[in-house]
VMD Tcl script that draws the C-alpha trace (Angstrom):
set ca {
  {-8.79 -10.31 -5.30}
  {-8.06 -7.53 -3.10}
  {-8.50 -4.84 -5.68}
  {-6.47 -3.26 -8.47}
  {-3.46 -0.64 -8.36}
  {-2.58 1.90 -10.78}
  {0.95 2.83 -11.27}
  {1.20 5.91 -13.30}
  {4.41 7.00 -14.66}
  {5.71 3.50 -14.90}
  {9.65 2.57 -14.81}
  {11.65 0.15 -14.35}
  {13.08 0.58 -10.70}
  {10.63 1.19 -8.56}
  {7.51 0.63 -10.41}
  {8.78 -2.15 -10.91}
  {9.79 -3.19 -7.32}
  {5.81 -2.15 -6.32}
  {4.28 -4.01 -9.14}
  {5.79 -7.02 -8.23}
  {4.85 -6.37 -4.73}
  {1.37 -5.96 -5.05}
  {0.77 -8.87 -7.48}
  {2.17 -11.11 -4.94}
  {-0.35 -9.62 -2.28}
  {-3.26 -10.74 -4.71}
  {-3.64 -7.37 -6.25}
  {-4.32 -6.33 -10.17}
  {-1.77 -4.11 -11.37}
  {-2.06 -1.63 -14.08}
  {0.78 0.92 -15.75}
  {0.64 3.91 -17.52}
  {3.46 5.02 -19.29}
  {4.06 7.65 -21.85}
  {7.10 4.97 -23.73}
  {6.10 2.51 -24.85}
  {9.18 0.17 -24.90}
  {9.93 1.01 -21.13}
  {6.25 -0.30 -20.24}
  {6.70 -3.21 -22.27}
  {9.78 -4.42 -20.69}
  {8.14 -3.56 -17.86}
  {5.50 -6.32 -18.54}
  {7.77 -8.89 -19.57}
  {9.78 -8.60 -16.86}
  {6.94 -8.86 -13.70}
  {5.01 -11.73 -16.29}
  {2.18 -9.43 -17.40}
  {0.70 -8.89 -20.78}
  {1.31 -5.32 -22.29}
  {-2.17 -3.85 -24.29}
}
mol new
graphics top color blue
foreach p $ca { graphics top sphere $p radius 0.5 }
foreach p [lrange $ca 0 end-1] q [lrange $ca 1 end] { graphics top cylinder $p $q radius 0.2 }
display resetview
């Protein structure tokens, strides 16, 4: 593991573009996002689990 990002202010273009980015370079990825639904989608759509 290289170490872990934090994406704050999380949407679907290009937080979404960098997430996917960094888990490919071996990276843990976390997003903060104030809705809910967009972070969510977010998760399902780079394979991650939404807590």
């Amino acid at each position: 593991m290289i170490g872990t990002a934090l994406i704050v202010g999380a949407g679907p273009m290009l937080s979404t573009l960098l997430a996917k980015f960094l888990i490919k370079e071996g990276m843990d990825v976390v997003l903060a996002a104030r809705d809910t639904q967009k972070r969510s989608s977010i998760c399902k759509e780079i394979g991650a689990e939404a807590v």
